[in-house]
Short mmCIF file of the C-alpha atoms (twelve columns), coordinates in Angstrom:
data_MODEL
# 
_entry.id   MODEL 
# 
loop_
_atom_site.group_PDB 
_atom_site.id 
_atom_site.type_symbol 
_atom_site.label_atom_id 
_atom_site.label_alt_id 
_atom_site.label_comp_id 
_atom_site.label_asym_id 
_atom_site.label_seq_id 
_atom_site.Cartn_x 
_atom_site.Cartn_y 
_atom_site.Cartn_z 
_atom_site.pdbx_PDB_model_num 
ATOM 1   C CA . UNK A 1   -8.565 27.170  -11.586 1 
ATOM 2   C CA . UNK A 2   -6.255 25.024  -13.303 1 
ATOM 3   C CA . UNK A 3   -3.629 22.968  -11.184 1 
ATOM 4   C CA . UNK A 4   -0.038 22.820  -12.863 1 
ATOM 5   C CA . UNK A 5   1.833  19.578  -13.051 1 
ATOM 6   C CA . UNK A 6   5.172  19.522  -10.862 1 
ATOM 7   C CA . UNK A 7   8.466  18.359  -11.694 1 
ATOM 8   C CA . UNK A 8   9.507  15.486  -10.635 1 
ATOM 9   C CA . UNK A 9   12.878 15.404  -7.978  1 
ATOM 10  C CA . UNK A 10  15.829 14.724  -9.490  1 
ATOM 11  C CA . UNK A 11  17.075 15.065  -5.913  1 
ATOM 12  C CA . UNK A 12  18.439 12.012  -4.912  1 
ATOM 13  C CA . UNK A 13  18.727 11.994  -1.054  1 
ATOM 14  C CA . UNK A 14  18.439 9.351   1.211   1 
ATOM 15  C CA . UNK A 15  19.118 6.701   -1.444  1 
ATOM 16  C CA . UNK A 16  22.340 5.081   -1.599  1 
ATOM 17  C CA . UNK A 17  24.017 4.203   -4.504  1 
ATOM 18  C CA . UNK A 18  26.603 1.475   -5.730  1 
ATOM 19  C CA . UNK A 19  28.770 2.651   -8.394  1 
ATOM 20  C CA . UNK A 20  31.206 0.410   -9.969  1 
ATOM 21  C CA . UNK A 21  34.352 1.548   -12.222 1 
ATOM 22  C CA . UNK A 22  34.703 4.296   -9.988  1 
ATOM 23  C CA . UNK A 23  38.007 5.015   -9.668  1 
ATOM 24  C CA . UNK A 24  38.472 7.005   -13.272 1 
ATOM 25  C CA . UNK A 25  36.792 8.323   -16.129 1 
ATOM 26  C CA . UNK A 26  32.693 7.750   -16.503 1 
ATOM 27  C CA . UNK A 27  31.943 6.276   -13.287 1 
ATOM 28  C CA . UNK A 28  34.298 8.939   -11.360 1 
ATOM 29  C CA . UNK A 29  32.181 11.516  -12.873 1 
ATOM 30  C CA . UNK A 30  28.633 9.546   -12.338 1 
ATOM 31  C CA . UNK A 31  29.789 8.974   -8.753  1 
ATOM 32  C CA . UNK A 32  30.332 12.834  -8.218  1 
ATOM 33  C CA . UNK A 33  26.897 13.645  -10.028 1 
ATOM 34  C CA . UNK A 34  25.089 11.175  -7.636  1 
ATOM 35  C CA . UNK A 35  26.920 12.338  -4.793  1 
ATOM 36  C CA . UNK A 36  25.703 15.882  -5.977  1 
ATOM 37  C CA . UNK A 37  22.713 15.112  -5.872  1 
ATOM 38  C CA . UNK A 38  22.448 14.197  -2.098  1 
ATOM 39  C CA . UNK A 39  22.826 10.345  -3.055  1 
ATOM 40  C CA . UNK A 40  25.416 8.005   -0.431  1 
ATOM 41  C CA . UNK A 41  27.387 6.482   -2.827  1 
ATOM 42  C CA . UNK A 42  29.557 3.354   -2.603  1 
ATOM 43  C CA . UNK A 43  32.552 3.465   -4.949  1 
ATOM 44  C CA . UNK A 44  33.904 -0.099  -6.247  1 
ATOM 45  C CA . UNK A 45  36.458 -0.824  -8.408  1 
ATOM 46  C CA . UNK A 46  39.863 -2.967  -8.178  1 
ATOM 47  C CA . UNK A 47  42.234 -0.209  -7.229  1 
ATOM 48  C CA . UNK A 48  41.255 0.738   -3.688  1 
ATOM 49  C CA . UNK A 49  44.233 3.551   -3.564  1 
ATOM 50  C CA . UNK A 50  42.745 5.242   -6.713  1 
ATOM 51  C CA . UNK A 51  38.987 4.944   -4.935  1 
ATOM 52  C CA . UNK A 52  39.945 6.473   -1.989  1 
ATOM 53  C CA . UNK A 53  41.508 9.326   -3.912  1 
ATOM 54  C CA . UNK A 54  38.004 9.728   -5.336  1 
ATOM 55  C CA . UNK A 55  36.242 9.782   -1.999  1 
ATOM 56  C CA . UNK A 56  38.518 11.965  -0.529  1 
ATOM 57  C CA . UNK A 57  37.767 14.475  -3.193  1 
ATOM 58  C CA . UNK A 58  33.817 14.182  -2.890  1 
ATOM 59  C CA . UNK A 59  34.107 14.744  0.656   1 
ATOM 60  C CA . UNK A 60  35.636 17.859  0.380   1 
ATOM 61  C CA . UNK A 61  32.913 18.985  -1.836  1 
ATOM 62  C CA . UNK A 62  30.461 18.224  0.379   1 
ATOM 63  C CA . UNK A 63  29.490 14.567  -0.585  1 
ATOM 64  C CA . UNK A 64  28.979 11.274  1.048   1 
ATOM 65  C CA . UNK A 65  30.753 8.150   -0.077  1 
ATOM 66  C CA . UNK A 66  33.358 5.484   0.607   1 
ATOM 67  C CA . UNK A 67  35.600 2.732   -1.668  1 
ATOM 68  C CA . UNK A 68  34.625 -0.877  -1.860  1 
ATOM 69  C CA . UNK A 69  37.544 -3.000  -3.276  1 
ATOM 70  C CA . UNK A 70  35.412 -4.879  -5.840  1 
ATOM 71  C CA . UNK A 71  36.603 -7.268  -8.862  1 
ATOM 72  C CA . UNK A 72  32.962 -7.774  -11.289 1 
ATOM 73  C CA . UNK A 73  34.479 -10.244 -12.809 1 
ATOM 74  C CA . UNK A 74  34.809 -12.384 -9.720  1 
ATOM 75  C CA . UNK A 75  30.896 -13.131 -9.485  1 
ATOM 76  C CA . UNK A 76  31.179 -14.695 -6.083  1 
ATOM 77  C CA . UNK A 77  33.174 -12.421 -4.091  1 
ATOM 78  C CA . UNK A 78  30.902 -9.587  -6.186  1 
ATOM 79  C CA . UNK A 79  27.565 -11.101 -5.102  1 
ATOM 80  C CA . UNK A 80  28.843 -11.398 -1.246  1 
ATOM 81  C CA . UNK A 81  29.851 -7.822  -1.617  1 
ATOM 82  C CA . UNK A 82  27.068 -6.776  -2.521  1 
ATOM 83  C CA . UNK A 83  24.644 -8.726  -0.382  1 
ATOM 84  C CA . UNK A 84  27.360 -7.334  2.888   1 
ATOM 85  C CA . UNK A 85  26.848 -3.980  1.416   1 
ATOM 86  C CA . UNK A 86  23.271 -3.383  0.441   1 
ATOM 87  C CA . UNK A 87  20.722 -2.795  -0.579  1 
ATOM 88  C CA . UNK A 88  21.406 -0.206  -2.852  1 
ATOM 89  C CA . UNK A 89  18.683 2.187   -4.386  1 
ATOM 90  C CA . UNK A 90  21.171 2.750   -7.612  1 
ATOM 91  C CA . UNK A 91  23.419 0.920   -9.585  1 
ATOM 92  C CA . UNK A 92  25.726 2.499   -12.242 1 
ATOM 93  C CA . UNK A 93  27.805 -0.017  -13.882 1 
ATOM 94  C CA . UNK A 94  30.604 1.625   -15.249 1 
ATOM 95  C CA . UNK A 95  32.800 -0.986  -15.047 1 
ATOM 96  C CA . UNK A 96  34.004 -2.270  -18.777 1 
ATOM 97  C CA . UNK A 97  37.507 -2.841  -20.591 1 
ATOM 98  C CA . UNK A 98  37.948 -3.558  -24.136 1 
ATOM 99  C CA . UNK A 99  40.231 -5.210  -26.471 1 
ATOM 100 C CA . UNK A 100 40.391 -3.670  -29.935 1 
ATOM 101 C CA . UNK A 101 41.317 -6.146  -32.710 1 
ATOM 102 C CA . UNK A 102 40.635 -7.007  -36.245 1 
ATOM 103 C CA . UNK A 103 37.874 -9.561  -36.245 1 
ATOM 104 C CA . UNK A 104 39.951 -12.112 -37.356 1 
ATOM 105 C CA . UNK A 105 42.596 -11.484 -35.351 1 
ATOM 106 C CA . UNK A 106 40.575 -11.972 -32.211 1 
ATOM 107 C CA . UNK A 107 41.720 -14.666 -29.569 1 
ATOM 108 C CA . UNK A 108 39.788 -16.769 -27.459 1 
ATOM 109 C CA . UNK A 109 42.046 -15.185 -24.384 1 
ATOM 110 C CA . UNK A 110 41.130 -11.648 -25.497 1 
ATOM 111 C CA . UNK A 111 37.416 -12.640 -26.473 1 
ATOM 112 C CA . UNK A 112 36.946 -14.269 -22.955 1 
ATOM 113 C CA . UNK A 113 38.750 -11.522 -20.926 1 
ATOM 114 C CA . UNK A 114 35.916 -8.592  -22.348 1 
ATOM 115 C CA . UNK A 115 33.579 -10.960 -21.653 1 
ATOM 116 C CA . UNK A 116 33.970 -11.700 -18.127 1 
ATOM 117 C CA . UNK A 117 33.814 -8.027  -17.600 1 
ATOM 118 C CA . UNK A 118 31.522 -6.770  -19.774 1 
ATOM 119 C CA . UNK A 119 28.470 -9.395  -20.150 1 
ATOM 120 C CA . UNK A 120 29.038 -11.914 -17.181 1 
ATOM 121 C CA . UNK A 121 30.525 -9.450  -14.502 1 
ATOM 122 C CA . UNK A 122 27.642 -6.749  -15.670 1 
ATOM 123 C CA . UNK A 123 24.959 -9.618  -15.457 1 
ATOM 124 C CA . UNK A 124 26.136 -10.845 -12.053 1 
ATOM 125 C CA . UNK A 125 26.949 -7.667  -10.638 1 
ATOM 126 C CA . UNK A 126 22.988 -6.009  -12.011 1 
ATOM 127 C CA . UNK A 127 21.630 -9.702  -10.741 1 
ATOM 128 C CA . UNK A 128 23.164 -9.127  -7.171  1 
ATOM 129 C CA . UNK A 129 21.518 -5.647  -6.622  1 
ATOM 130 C CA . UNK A 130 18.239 -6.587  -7.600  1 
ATOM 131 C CA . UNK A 131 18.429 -9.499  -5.406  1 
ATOM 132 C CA . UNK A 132 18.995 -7.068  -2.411  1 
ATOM 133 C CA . UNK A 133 16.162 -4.786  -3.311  1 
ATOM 134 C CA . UNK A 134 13.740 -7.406  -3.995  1 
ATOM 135 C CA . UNK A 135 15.103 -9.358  -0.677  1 
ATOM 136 C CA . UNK A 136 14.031 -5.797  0.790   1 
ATOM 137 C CA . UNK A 137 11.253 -4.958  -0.887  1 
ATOM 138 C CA . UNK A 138 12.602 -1.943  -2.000  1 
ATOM 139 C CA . UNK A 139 12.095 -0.090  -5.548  1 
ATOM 140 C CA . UNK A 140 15.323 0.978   -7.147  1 
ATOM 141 C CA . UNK A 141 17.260 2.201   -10.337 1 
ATOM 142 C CA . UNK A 142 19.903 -0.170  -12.323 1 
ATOM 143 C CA . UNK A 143 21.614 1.826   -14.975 1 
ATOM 144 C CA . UNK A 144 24.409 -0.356  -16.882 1 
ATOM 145 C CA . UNK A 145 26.627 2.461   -18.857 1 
ATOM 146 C CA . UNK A 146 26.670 0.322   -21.951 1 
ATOM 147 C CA . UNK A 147 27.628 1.754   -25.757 1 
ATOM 148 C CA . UNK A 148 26.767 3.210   -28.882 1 
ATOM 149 C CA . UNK A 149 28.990 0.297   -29.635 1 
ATOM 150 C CA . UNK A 150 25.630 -1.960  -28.645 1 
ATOM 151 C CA . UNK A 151 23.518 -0.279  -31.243 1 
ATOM 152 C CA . UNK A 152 25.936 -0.689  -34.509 1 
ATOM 153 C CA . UNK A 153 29.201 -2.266  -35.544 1 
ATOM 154 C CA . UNK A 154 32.688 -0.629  -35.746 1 
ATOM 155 C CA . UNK A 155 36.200 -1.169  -37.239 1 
ATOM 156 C CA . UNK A 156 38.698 -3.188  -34.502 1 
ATOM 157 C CA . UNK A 157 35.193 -3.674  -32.205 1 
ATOM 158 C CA . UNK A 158 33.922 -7.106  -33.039 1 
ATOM 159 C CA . UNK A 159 34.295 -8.231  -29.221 1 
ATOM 160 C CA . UNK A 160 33.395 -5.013  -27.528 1 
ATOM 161 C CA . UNK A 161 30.321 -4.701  -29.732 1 
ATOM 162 C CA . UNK A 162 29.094 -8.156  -29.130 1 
ATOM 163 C CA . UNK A 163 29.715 -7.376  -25.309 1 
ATOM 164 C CA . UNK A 164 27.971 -4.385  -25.548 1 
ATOM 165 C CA . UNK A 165 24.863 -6.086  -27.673 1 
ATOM 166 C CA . UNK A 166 24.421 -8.762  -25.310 1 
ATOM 167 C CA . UNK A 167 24.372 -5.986  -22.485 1 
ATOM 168 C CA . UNK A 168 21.532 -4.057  -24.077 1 
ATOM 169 C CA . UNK A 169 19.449 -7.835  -24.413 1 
ATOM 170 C CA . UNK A 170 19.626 -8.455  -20.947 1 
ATOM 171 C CA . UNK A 171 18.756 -5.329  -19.886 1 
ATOM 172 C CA . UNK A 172 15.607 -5.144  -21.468 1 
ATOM 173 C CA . UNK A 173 15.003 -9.208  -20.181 1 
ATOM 174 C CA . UNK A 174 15.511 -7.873  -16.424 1 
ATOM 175 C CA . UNK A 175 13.171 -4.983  -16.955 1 
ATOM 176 C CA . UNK A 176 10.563 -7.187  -17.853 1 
ATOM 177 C CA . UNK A 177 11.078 -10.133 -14.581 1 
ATOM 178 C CA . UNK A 178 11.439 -7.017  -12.267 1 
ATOM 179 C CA . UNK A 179 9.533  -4.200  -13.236 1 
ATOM 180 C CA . UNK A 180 6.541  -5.844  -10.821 1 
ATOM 181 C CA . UNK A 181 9.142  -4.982  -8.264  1 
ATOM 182 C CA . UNK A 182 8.994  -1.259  -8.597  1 
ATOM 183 C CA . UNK A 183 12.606 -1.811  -10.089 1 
ATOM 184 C CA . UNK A 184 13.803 0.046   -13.629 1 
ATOM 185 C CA . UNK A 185 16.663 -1.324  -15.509 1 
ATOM 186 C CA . UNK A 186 18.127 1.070   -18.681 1 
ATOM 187 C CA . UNK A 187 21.114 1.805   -20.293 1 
ATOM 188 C CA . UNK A 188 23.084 5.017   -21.308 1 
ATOM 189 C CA . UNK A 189 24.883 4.280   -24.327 1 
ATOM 190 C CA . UNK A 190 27.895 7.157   -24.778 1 
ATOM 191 C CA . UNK A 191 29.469 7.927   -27.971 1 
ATOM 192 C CA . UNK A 192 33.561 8.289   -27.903 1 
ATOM 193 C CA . UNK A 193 33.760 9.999   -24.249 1 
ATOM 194 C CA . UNK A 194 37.133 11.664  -23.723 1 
ATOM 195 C CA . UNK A 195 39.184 9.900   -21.042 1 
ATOM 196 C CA . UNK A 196 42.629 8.514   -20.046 1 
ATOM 197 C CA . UNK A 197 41.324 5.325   -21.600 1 
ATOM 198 C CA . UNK A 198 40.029 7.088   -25.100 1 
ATOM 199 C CA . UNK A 199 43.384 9.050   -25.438 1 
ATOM 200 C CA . UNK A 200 44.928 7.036   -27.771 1 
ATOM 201 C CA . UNK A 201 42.068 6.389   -30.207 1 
ATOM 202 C CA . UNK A 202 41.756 10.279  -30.333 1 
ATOM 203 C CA . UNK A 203 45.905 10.573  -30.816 1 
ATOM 204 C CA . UNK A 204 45.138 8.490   -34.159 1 
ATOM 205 C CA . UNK A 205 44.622 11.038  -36.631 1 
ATOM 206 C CA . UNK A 206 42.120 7.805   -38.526 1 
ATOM 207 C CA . UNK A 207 40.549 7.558   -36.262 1 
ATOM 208 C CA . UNK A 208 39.842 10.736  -34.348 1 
ATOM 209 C CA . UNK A 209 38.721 11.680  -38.442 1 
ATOM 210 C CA . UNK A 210 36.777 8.473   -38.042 1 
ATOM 211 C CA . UNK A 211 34.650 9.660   -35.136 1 
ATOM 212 C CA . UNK A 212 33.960 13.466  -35.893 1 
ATOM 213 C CA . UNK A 213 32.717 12.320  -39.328 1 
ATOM 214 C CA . UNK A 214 30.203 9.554   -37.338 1 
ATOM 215 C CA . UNK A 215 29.163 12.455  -34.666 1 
ATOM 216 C CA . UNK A 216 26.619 14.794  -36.167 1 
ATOM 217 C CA . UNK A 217 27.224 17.063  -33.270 1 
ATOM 218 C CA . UNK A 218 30.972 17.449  -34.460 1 
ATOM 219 C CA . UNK A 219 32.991 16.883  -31.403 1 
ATOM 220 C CA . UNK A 220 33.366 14.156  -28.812 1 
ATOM 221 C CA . UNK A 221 32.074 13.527  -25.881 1 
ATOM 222 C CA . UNK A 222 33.042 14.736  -22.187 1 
ATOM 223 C CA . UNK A 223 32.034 13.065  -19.019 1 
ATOM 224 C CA . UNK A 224 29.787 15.725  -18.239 1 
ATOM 225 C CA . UNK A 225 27.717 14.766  -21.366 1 
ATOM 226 C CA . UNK A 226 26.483 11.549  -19.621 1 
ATOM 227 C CA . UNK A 227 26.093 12.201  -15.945 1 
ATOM 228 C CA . UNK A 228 23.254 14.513  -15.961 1 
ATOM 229 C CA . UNK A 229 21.213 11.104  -17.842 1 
ATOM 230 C CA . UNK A 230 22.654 9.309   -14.460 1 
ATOM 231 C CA . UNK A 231 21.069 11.687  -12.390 1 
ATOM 232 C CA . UNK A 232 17.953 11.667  -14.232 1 
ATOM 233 C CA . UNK A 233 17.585 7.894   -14.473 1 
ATOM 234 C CA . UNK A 234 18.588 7.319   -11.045 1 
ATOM 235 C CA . UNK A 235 15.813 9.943   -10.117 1 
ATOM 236 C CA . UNK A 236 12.295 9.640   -9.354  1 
ATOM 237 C CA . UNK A 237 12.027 12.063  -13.291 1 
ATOM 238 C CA . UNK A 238 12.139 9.287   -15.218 1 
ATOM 239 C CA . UNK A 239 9.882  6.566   -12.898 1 
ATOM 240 C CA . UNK A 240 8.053  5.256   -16.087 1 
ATOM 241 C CA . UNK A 241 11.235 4.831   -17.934 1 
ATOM 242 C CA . UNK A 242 12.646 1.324   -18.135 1 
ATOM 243 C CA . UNK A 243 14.124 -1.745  -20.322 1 
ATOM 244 C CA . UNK A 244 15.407 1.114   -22.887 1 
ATOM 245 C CA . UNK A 245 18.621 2.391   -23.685 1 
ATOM 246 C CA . UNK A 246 19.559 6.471   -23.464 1 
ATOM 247 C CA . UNK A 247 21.349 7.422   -26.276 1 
ATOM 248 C CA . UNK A 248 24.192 9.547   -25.526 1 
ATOM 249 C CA . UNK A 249 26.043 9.567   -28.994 1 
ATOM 250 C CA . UNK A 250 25.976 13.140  -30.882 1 
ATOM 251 C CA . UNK A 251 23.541 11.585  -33.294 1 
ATOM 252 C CA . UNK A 252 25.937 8.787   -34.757 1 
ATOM 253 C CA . UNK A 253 23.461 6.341   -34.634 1 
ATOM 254 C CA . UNK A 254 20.437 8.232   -36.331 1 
ATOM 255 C CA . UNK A 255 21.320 7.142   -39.528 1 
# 
């Protein structure tokens, strides 16, 4: 008699979830997946009104979640957040902004502003969780929603790409320190994704040309092209993966 190997659960109840840059675009969707999923999710982001929106709409489709007015970039009110809040199972970080500029055009004002989002309030914000679950002794799941961008260089993206770098280095550094705490850190790393905040790069004929020569695939990305590697990360399916990034990018960066 031979005994089959089982799937793993990508089932996700009794686990709650953080999940910040909530209120629109990627981490609306990932909060919905997770929610789907039978995960509690916490929704953070600056804009309260839009968050409760959000939760108002999982609710009614059967889900489990509330808003957390949360600012990553402010690491101290983030960290007491966090530490009032937890622990948390799962963290998405969805929470980024960018600046697009000609390299030499960048400003210190515009350099530091991506920054304090998207390396020091990601660092702070990932630091704070783990603190919570190791503080608890609890395994858990830390997925930063990083970038192709973090992989290879791009017109106007000198900032975000160095952002985006320096997320996918300390990634792999935290999966190292913590992995003897049961707890995975990874990336997903989306190609163009279309959203409210990606409608104006695809309204420039350049460079919407620009992108659907770069994806193999031949079309952009949709939010639903990420969230089911949320689910699966945040999921006991992937338990031996960790300190590695999930490309998400139509094949632009095979070559």
């Amino acid at each position: 008699m031979i005994d089959l190997p089982r799937t793993p659960s990508f089932r996700l109840d009794g686990r709650r979830a953080l999940v910040a840059g909530a209120s629109s675009g990627i981490g609306l969707a990932c909060a919905a997946a997770l929610t789907d999923a039978g995960a509690e999710v916490v929704l953070a982001a600056r804009n309260v009104e839009k968050l409760d929106a959000v939760v108002a709409a999982i609710a009614r489709a059967g889900g489990r979640a509330r808003s957390l007015a949360l600012d990553v970039a402010d690491v101290a009110s983030t960290a007491q957040a966090v530490a009032d809040s937890g622990p948390f199972d799962v963290l998405v970080n969805s929470a980024g902004i960018a600046r697009h500029s000609a390299a030499a055009d960048t400003t210190p004002d515009e350099f530091d502003a991506v920054a304090a989002v998207n390396i020091r309030g990601a660092y702070f914000l990932t630091q704070a969780v783990a603190k919570g679950l190791i503080a608890a002794a609890k395994p858990g799941s830390l997925i930063n929603i990083s970038s192709q961008m973090g992989h290879v260089g791009g017109v106007d993206r000198a900032v975000y790409c160095a952002t985006k770098h320096a997320v996918e280095g300390f990634t792999k550094a935290m999966a190292i320190e913590w992995g003897s705490h049961r707890i995975r850190v990874n990336t997903i790393c989306p190609t163009f994704i279309r959203t409210a905040l990606t409608r104006a790069t695809f309204e420039n004929p350049e460079r919407a040309r620009w992108i659907l020569d770069k994806i193999k695939l031949g079309r952009p990305g949709e939010v639903e092209d990420v969230i089911g590697a949320v689910v699966y990360l945040a999921s006991d399916a992937s338990a031996l993966v960790t300190g590695t990034s999930m490309m998400i990018d139509g094949g632009w960066t095979a070559e």
